[in-house]
mmCIF file as gemmi writes it, N, C-alpha and C atoms, coordinates in Angstrom:
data_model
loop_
_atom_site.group_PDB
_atom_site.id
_atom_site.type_symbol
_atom_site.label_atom_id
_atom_site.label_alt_id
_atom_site.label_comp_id
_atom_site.label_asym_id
_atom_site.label_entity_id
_atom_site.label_seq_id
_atom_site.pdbx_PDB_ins_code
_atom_site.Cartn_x
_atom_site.Cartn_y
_atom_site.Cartn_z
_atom_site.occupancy
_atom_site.B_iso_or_equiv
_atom_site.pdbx_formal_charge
_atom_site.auth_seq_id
_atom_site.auth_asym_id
_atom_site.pdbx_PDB_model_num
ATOM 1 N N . UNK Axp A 1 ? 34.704 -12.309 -6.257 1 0 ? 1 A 1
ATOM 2 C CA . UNK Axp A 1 ? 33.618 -12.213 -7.202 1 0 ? 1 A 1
ATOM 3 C C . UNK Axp A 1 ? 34.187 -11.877 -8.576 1 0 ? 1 A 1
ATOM 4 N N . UNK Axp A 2 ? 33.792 -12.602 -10.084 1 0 ? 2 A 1
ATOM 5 C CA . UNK Axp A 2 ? 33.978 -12.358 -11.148 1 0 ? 2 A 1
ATOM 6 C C . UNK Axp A 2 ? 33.775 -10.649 -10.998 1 0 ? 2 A 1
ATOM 7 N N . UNK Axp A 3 ? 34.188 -10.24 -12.284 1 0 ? 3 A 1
ATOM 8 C CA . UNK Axp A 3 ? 33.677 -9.305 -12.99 1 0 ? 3 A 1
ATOM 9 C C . UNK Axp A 3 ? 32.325 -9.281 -13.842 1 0 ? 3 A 1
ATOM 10 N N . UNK Axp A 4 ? 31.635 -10.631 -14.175 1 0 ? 4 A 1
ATOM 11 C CA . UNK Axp A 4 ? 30.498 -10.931 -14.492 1 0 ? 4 A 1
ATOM 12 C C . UNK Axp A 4 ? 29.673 -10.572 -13.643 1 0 ? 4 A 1
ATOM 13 N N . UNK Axp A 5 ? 29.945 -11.115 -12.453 1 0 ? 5 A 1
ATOM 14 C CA . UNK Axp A 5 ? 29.231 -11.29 -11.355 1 0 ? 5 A 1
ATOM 15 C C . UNK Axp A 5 ? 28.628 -10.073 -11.033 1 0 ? 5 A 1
ATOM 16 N N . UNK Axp A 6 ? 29.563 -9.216 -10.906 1 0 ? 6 A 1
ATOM 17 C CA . UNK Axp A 6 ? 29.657 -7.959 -10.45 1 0 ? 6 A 1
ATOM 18 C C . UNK Axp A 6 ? 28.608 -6.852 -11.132 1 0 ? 6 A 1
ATOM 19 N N . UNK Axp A 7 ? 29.217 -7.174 -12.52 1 0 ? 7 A 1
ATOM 20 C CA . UNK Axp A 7 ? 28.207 -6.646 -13.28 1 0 ? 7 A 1
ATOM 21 C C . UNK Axp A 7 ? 26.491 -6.873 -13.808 1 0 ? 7 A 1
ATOM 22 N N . UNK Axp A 8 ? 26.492 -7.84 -13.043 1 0 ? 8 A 1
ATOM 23 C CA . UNK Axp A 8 ? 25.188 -9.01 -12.882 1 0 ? 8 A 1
ATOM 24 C C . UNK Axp A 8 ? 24.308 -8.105 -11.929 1 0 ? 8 A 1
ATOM 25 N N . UNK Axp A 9 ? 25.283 -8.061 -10.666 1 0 ? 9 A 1
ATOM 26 C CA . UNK Axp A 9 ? 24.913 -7.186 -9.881 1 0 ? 9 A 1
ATOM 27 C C . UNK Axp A 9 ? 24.261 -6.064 -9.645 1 0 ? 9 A 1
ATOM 28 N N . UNK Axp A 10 ? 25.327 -5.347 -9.959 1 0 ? 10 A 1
ATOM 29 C CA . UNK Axp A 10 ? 25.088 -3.893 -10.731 1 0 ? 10 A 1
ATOM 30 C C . UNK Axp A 10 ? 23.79 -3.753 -11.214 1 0 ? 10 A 1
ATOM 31 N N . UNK Axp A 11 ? 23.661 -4.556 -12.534 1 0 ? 11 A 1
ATOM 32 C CA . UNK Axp A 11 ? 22.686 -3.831 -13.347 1 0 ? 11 A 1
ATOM 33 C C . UNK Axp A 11 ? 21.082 -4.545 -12.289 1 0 ? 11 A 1
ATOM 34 N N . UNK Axp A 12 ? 21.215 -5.615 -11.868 1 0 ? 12 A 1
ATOM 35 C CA . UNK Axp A 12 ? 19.61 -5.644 -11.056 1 0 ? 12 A 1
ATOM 36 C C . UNK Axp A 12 ? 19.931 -4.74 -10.036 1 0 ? 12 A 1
ATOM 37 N N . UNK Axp A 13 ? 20.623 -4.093 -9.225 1 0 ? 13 A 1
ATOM 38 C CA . UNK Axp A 13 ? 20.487 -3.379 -8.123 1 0 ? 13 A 1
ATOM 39 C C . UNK Axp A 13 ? 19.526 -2.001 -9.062 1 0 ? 13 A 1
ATOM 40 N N . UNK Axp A 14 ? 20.203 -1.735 -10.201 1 0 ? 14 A 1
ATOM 41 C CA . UNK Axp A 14 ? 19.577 -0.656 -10.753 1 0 ? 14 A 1
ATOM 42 C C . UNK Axp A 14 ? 18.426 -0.7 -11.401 1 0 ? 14 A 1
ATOM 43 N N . UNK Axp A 15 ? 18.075 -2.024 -12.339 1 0 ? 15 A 1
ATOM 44 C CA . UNK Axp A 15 ? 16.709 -2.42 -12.329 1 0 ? 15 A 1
ATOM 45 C C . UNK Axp A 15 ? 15.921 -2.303 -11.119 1 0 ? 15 A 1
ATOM 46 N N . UNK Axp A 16 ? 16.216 -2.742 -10.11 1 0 ? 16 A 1
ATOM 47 C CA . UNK Axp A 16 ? 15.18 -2.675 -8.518 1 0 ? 16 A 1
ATOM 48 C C . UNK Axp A 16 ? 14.78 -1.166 -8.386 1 0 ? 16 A 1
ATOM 49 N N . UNK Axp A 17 ? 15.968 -0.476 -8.712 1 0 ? 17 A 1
ATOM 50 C CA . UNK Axp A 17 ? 16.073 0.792 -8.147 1 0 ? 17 A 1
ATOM 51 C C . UNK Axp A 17 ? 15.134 1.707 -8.726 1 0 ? 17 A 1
ATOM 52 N N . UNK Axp A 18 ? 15.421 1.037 -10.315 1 0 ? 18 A 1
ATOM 53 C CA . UNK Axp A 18 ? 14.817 1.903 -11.114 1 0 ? 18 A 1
ATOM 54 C C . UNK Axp A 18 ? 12.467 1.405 -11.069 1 0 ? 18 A 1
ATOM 55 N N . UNK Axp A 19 ? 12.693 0.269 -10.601 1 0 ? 19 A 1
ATOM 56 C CA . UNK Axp A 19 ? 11.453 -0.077 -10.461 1 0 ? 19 A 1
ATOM 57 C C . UNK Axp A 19 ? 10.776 0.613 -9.394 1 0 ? 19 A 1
ATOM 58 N N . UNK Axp A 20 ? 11.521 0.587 -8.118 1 0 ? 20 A 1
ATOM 59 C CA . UNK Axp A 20 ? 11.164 1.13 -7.388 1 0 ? 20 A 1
ATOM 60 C C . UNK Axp A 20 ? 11.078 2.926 -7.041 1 0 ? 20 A 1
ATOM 61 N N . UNK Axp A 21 ? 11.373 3.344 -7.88 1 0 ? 21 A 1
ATOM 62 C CA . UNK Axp A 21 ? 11.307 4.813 -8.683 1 0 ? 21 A 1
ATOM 63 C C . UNK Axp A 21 ? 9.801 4.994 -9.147 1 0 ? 21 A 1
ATOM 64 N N . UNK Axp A 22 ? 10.05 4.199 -10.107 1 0 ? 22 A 1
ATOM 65 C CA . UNK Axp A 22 ? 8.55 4.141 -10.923 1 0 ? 22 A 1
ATOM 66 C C . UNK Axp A 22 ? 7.246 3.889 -9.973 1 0 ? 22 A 1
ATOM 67 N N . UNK Axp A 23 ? 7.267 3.175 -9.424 1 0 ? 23 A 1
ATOM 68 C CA . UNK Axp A 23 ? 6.225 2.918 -8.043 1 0 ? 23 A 1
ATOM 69 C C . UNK Axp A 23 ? 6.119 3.548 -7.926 1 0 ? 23 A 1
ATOM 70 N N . UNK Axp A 24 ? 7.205 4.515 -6.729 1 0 ? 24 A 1
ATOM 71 C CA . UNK Axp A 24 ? 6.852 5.596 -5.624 1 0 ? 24 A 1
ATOM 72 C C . UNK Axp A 24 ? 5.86 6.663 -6.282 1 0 ? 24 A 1
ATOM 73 N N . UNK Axp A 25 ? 6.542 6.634 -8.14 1 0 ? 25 A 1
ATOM 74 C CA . UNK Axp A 25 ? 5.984 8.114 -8.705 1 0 ? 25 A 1
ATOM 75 C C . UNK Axp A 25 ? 4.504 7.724 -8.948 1 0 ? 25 A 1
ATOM 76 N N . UNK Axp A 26 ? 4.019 6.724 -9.569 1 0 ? 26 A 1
ATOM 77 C CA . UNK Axp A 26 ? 2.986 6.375 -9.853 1 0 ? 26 A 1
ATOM 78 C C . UNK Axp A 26 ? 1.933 6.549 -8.493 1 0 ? 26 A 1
ATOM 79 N N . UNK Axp A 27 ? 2.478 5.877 -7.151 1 0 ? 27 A 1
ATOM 80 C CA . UNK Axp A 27 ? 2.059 6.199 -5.823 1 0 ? 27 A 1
ATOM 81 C C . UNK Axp A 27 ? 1.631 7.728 -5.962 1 0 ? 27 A 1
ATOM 82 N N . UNK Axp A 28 ? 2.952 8.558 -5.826 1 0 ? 28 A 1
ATOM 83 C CA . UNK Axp A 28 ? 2.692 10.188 -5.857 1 0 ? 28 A 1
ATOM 84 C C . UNK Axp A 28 ? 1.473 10.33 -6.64 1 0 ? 28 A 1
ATOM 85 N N . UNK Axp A 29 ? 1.041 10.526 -7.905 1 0 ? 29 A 1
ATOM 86 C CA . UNK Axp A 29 ? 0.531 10.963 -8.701 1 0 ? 29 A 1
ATOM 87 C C . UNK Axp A 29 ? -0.851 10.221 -9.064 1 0 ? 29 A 1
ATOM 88 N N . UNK Axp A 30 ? -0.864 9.239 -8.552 1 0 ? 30 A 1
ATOM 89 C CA . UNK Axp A 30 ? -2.232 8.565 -8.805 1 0 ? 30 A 1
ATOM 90 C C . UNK Axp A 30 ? -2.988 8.252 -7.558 1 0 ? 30 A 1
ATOM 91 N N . UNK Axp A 31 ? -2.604 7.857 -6.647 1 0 ? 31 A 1
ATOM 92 C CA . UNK Axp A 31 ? -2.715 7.485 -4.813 1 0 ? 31 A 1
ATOM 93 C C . UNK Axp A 31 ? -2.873 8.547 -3.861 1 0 ? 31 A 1
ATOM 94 N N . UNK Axp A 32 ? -1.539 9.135 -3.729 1 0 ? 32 A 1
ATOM 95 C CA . UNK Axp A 32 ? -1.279 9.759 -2.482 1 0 ? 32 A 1
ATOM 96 C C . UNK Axp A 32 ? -2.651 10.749 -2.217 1 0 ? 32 A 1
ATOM 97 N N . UNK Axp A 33 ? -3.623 11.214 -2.85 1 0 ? 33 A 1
ATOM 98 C CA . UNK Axp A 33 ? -4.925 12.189 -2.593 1 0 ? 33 A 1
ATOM 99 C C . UNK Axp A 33 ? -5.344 11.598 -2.345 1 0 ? 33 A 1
ATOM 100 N N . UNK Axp A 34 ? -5.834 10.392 -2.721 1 0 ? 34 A 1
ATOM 101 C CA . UNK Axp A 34 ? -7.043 9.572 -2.608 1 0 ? 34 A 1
ATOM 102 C C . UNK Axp A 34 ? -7.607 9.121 -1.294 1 0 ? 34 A 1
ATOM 103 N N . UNK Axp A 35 ? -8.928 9.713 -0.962 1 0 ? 35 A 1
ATOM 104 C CA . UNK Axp A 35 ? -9.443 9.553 0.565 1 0 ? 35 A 1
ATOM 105 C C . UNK Axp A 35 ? -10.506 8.795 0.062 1 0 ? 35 A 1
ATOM 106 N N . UNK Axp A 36 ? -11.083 8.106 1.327 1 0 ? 36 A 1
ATOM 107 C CA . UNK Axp A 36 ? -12.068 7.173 1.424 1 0 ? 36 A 1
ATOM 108 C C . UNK Axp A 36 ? -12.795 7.628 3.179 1 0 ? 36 A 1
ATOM 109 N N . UNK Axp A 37 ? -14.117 8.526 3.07 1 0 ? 37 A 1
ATOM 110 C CA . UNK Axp A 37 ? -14.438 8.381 4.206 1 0 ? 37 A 1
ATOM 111 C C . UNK Axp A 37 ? -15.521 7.879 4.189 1 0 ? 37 A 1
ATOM 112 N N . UNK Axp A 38 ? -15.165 6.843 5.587 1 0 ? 38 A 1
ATOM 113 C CA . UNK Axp A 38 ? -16.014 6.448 5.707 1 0 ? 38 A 1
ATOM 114 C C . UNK Axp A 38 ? -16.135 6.465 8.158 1 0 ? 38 A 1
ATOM 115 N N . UNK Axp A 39 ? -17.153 5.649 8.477 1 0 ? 39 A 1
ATOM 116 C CA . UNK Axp A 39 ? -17.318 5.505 9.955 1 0 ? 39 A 1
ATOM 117 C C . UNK Axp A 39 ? -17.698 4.094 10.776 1 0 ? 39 A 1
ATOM 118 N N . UNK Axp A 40 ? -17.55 3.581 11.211 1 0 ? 40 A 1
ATOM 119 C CA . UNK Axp A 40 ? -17.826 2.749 12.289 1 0 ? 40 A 1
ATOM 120 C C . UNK Axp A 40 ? -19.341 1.736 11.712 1 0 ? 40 A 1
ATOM 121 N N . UNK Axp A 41 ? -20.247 2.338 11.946 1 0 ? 41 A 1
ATOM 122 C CA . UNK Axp A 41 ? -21.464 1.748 11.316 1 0 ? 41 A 1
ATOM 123 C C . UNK Axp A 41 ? -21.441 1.813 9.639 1 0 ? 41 A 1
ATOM 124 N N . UNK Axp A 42 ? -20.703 2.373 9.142 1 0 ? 42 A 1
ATOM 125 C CA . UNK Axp A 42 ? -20.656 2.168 7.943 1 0 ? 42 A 1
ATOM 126 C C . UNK Axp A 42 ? -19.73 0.984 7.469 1 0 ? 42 A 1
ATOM 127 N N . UNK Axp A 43 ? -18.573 0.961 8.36 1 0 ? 43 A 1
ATOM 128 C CA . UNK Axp A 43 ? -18.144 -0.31 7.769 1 0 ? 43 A 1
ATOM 129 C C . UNK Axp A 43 ? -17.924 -1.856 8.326 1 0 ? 43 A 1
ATOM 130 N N . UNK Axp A 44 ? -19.195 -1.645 9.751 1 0 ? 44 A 1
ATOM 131 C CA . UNK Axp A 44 ? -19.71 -3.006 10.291 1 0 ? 44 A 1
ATOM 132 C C . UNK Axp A 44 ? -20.699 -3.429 9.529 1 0 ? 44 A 1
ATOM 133 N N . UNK Axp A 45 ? -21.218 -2.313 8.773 1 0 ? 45 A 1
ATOM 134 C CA . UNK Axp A 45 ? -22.427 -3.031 7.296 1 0 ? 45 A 1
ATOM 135 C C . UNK Axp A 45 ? -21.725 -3.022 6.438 1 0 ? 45 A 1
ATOM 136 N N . UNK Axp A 46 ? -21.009 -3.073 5.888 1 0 ? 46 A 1
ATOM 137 C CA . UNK Axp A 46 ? -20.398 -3.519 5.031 1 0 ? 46 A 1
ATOM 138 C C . UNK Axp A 46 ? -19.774 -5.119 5.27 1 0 ? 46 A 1
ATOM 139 N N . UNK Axp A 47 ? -19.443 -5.08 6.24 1 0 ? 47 A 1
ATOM 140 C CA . UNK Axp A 47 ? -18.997 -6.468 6.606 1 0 ? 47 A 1
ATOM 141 C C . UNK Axp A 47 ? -19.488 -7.208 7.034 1 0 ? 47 A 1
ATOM 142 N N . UNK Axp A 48 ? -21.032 -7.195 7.261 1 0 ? 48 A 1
ATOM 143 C CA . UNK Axp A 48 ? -21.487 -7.797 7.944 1 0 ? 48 A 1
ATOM 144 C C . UNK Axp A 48 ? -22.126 -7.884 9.639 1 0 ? 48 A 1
ATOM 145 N N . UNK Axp A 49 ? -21.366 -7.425 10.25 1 0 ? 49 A 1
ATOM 146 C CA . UNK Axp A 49 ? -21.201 -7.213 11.836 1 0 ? 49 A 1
ATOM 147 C C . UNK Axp A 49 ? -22.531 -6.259 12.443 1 0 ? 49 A 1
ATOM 148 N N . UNK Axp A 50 ? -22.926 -6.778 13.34 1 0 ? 50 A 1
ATOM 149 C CA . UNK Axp A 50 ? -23.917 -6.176 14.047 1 0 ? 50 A 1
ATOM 150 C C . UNK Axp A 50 ? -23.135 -5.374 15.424 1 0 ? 50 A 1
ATOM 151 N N . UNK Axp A 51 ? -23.666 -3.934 15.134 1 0 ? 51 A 1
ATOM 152 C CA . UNK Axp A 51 ? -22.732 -2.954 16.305 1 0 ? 51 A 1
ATOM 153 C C . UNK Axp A 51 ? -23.264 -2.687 17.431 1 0 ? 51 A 1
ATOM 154 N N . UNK Axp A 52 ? -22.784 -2.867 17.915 1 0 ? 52 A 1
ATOM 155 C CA . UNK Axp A 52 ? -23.55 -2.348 19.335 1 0 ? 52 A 1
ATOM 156 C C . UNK Axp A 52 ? -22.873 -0.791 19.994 1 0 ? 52 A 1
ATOM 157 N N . UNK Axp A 53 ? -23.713 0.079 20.368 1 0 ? 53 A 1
ATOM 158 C CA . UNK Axp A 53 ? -22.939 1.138 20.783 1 0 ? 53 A 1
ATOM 159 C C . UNK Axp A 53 ? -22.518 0.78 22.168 1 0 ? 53 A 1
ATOM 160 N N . UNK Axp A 54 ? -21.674 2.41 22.563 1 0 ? 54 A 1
ATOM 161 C CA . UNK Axp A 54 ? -20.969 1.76 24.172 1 0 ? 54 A 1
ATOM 162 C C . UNK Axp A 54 ? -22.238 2.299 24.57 1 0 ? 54 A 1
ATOM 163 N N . UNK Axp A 55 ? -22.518 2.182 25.824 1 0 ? 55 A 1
ATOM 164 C CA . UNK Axp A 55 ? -23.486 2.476 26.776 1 0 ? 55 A 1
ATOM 165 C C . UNK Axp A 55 ? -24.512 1.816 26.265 1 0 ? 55 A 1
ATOM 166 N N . UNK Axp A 56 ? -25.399 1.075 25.387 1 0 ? 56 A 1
ATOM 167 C CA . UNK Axp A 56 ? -26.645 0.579 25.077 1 0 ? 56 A 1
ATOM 168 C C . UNK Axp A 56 ? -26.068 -0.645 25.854 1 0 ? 56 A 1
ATOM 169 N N . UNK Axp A 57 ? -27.616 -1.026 26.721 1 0 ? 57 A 1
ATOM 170 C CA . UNK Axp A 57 ? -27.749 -2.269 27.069 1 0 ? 57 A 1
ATOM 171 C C . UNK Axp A 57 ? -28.063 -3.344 26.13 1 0 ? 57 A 1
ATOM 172 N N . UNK Axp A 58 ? -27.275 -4.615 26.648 1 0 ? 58 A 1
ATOM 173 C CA . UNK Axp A 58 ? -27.228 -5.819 25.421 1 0 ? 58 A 1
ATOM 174 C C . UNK Axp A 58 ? -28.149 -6.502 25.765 1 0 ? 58 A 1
C-alpha cells in the first residue's frame, strides 16, 4: 500500500469514528429517556387490527 493510500485510510477511519461519536452522543442526550407507553389495544387501533382477547369466544 502507498503512503497515500494509507493516509486515505487513516483519515476516513477517523472521520467514521468521529461520526460515529457524534451519534452515540446525540443518542445519549436527546433519545436514551425517551419512553413511549403505550398497550396491546392501543396499538391494534392504531393500526388498524381488530383484537380479540384470549378466552373470548370468536
Amino acid at each position: 500500500m502507498k503512503s497515500d493510500d494509507r493516509r486515505l485510510v487513516r483519515h476516513l477511519a477517523i472521520a467514521i469514528a468521529l461520526k460515529l461519536a457524534v451519534l452515540c452522543a446525540l443518542w445519549w442526550f436527546f433519545v436514551r429517556d425517551a419512553r413511549v407507553s403505550t398497550n396491546a389495544e392501543q396499538t391494534a387501533e392504531h393500526i388498524g387490527v381488530e383484537m380479540s382477547h384470549q378466552g373470548d369466544p370468536q
